[in-house]
N, C-alpha and C positions, 0 to 999 in steps of 0.2 A: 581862657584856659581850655586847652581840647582834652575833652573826656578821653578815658582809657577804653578799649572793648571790655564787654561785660568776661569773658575767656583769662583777661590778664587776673584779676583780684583772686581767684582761683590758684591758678598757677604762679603768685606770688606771697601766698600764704603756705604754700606749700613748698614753695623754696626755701620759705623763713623757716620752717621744720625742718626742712631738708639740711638747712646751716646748720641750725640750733642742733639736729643728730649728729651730723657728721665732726662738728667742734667737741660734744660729749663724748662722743667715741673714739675720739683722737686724746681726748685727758685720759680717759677710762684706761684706755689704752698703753700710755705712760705712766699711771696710777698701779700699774697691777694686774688690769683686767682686758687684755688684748684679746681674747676670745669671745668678749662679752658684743654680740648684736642688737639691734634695735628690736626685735622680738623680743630679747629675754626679759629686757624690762617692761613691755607690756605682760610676759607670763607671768615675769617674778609678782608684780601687781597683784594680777589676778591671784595667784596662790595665796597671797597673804601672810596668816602664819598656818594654812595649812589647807587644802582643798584635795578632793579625786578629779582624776582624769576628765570624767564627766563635768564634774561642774568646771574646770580649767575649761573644756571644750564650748560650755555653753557660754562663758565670761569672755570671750577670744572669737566666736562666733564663728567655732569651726567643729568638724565631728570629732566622739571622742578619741578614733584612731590618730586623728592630728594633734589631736591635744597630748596621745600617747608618745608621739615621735617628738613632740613637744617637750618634754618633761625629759625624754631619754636624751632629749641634747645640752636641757638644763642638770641634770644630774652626770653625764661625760664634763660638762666642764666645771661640777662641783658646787652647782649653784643650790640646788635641793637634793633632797632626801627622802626617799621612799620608805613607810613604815606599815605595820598592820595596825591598823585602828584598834586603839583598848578596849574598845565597848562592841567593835565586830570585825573579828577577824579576816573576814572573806573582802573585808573593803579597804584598798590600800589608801594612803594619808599620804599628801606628798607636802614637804614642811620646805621653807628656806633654810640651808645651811649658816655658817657665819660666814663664808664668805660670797653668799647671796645675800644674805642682809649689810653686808659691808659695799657691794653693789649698789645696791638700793639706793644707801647713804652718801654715798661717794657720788652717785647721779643727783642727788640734790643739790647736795652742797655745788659743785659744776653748773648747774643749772641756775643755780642762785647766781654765780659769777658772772655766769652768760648774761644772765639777765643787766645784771648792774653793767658790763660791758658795752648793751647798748644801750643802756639809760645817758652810760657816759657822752655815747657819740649822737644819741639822738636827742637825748634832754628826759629827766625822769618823766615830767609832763607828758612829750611827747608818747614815751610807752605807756605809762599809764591811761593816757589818750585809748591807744590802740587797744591794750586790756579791756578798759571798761565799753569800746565798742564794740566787741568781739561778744564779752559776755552778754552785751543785749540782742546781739543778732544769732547765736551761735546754741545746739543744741549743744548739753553737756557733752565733756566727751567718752569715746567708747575706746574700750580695750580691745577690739576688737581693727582697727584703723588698719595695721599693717595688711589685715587680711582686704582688706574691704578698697586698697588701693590694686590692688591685683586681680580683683572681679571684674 
């Protein structure tokens, strides 16, 4: 059996992203949410049920003015909602709306599908295989990935 270059396992783990996004955002897409990109669900993440700019910025591993134009693209497409903090005014609270957390929920479920799709054609063993090898070679992951492929 001729080994693969050490260059391919890279570039084929990031293809399998690459499907696995482009197949989500193609349901996402027919689902409802045809504005929705591959960043928003790393910010919507990060936000939770509610964060500032800054901490978006430092959870995304980018400065807060990014995490600013950030958040102004997720709130143009209705994903979150900007509010003053109860306990201090001067600090703004950015929350997921309902139809940022219907986002969210809708990438799951999809992504569950995904999943069992190629369990169908690879064999559950087979993914689970690849799962349980990933998680002993692989640092956890960061919310921070989309930015971190364009550096």
């Amino acid at each position: 059996m001729t080994s693969r270059p050490g260059h391919a396992l890279p570039l084929l783990l990031l293809a399998g992203f690459q499907t696995l996004v482009d197949r989500l955002h193609a349901t996402l897409a027919e689902q409802g949410h045809p504005q929705a990109r591959p960043m928003h669900g790393f910010a919507l993440q990060a936000v939770g049920t509610g964060c500032t700019a800054a901490d978006l910025g430092r959870a995304l591993g980018v400065s807060k003015q990014a995490a600013a134009k950030t958040i102004a693209g997720l709130e143009a497409a209705g994903y979150v909602e900007r509010s003053a903090d109860p306990g201090d005014a001067r600090r703004v609270v950015v929350r997921p709306t309902a139809h940022g957390r219907d986002l969210l929920a809708r990438s799951a479920a999809i992504f569950d599908a995904l999943r069992a799709e190629w369990a169908n054609r690879l064999g559950e063993d087979t993914v689970r295989t690849i799962e349980d090898a990933l998680a002993q070679v692989a640092a956890p992951p960061r919310l921070d990935t989309p930015t971190r492929l364009t550096r």
